[in-house]
C-alpha positions in Angstrom: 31.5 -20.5 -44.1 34.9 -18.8 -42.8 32.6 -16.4 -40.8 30.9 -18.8 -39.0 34.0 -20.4 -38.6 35.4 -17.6 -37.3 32.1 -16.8 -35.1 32.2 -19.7 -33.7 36.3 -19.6 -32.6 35.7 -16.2 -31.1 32.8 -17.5 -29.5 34.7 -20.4 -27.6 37.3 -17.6 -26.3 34.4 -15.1 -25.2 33.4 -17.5 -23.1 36.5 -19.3 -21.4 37.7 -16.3 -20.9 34.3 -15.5 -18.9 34.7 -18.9 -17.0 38.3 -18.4 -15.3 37.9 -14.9 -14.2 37.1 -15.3 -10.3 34.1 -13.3 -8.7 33.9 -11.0 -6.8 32.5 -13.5 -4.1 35.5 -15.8 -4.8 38.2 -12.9 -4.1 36.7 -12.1 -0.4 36.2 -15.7 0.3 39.8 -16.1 -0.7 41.2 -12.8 1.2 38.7 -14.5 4.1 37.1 -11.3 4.4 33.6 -10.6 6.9 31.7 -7.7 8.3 32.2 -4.7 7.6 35.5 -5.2 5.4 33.7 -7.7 3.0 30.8 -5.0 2.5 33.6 -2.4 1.8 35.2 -5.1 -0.6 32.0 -6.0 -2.2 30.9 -2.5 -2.8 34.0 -1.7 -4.5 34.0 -5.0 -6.7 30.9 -3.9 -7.6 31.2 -0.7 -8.7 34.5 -1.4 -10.3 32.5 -4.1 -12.0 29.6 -2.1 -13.4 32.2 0.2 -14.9 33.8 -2.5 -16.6 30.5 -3.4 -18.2 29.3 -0.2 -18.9 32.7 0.2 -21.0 32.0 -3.2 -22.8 28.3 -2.5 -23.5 29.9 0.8 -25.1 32.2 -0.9 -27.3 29.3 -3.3 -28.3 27.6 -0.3 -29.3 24.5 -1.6 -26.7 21.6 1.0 -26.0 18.4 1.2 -24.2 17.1 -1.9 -23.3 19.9 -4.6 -24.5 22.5 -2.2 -22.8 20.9 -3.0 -19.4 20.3 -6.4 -19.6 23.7 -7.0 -20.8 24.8 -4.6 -17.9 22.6 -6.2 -15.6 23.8 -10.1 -16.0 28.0 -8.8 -16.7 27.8 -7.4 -13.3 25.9 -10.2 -11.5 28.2 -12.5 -13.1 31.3 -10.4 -12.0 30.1 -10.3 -8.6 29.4 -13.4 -8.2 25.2 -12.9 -6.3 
């Protein structure tokens, strides 16, 4: 019962912590980027972004196909597309 309990707290965190980090999308809007300055940004969010995930599918010890799916919807999430 204190497991689930526990699960379930860690849970709660996991995910507001998802909720108030701003996209990728977000920042540019808010920096009122466009053309060929918003494509530089959004590269960069992106590929910083799919680092950051490839670093948390690590420390989940993800592999194959669970690593890429998790990889996959972390970075569209963090990008905000």
């Amino acid at each position: 019962m204190k497991r689930l309990a526990l699960a379930i707290v860690l849970f709660i965190f996991a995910i507001s912590g998802a909720i108030a980090d701003p996209t990728c999308h977000d920042k540019a809007t808010d920096k009122k980027l466009s053309g060929a300055a918003l494509n530089s940004f959004m590269a960069k969010c992106a590929k910083d972004a799919t680092a950051a995930c490839d670093k948390t599918a690590a420390d989940k010890k993800l592999s194959g196909a669970a690593k890429n799916s998790f990889t996959t919807k972390c970075v569209k999430d963090a990008t905000g597309a």
